[in-house]
C-alpha positions in Angstrom: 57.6 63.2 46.1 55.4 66.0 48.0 52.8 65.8 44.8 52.6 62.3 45.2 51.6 62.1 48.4 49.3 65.2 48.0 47.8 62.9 45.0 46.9 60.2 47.2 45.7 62.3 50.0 43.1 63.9 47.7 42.0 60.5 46.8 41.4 58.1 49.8 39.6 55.7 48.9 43.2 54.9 46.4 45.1 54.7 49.9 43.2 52.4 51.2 42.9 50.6 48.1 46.7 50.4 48.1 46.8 49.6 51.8 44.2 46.4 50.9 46.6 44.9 48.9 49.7 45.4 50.9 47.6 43.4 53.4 46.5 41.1 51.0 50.8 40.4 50.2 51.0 40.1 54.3 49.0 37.4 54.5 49.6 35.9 51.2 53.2 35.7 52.0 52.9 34.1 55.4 50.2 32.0 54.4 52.9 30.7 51.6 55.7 30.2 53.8 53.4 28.3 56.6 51.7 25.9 53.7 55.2 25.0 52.4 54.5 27.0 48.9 56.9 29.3 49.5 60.7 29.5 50.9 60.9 31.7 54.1 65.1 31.5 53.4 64.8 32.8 49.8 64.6 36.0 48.9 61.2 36.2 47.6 59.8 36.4 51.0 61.3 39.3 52.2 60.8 41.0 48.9 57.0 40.6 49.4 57.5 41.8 52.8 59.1 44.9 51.4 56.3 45.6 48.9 53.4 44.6 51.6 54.9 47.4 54.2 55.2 49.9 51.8 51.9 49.4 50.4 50.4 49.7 53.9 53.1 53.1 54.3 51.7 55.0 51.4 47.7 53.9 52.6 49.2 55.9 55.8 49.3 59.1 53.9 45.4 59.9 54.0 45.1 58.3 57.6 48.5 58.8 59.9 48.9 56.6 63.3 52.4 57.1 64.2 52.8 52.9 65.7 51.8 51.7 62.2 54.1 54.1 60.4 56.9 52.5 62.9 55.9 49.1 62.4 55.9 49.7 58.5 59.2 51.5 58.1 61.1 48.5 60.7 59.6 45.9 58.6 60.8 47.7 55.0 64.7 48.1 56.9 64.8 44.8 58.2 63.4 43.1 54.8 66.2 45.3 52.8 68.6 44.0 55.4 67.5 40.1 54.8 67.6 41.1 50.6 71.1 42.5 50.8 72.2 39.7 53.2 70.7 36.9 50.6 72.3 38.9 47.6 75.8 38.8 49.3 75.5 35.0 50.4 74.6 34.3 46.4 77.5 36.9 45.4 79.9 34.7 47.6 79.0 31.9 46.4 79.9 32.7 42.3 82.8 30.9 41.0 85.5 32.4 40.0 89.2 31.4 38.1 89.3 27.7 38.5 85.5 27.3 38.3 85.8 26.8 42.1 84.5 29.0 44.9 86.5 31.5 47.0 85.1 29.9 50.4 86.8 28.2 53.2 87.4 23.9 52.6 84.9 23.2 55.3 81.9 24.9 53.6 80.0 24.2 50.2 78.1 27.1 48.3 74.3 26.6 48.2 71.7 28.8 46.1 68.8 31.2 46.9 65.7 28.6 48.2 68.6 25.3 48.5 67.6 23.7 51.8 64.1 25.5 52.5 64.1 23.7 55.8 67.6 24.7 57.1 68.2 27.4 58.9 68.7 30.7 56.9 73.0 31.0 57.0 75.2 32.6 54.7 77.0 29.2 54.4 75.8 25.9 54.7 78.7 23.2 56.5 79.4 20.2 55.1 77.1 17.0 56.7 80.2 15.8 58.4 79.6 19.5 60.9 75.9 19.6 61.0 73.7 18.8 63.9 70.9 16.0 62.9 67.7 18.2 63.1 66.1 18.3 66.6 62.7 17.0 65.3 61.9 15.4 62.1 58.4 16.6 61.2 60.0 20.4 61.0 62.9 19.4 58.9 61.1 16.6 56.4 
């Protein structure tokens, strides 16, 4: 690991290549989830998150500032925390045995992206439990 980061010390202009595009999947990312093109409840959101901080962490190597390296590593732990949270929901939602899911009667399985405009839960209630949405131009 220590060679690595001497490599991309002795070549800045690589860092900050490297740090270009992380930006570049930043604003591509948010730009996606703002336009509709992409899901902000699936999982490939926080994977680009993942890959955009860590691109701007290794850019960090030939230039340090100690509130960007913070910023970088909470947005890498949180986006692992919303991967791992999206894998589980998915994992619970397999069926098993009887070709029915192991979940409570009042609940249905959904999928990775299901429901874009619904709130981001690890299960979705039946219709019967859910609130109407509050406005309908942000749930259309």
């Amino acid at each position: 690991m220590q060679s690595v980061i001497e490599f991309i010390r002795a070549y800045p202009d690589l860092a900050e290549f490297i740090g270009v595009i992380g930006f570049m999947l930043y604003i591509g990312g948010f730009f996606s989830v703002q336009s509709g093109i992409l899901c902000g409840n699936g999982i490939t959101f926080p994977v680009l998150q993942v890959c955009a901080a860590s691109c701007v962490l290794v850019s960090l190597s030939s230039a340090y500032n100690l509130p960007s390296f913070m910023i970088q590593t909470s947005y890498i732990a949180i986006g692992l925390f919303g991967i791992a949270l999206r894998l589980r929901r998915v994992r619970s939602n397999r069926f098993r045995g009887n070709g029915r899911p192991i979940l409570p009667a009042n609940v249905e399985p959904i999928s990775f992206d299901a429901d874009c405009h619904q709130p981001a839960t690890l299960f979705r209630h039946t219709p019967e439990q859910s609130d109407p949405p509050k406005s309908p131009a942000l749930c259309p």
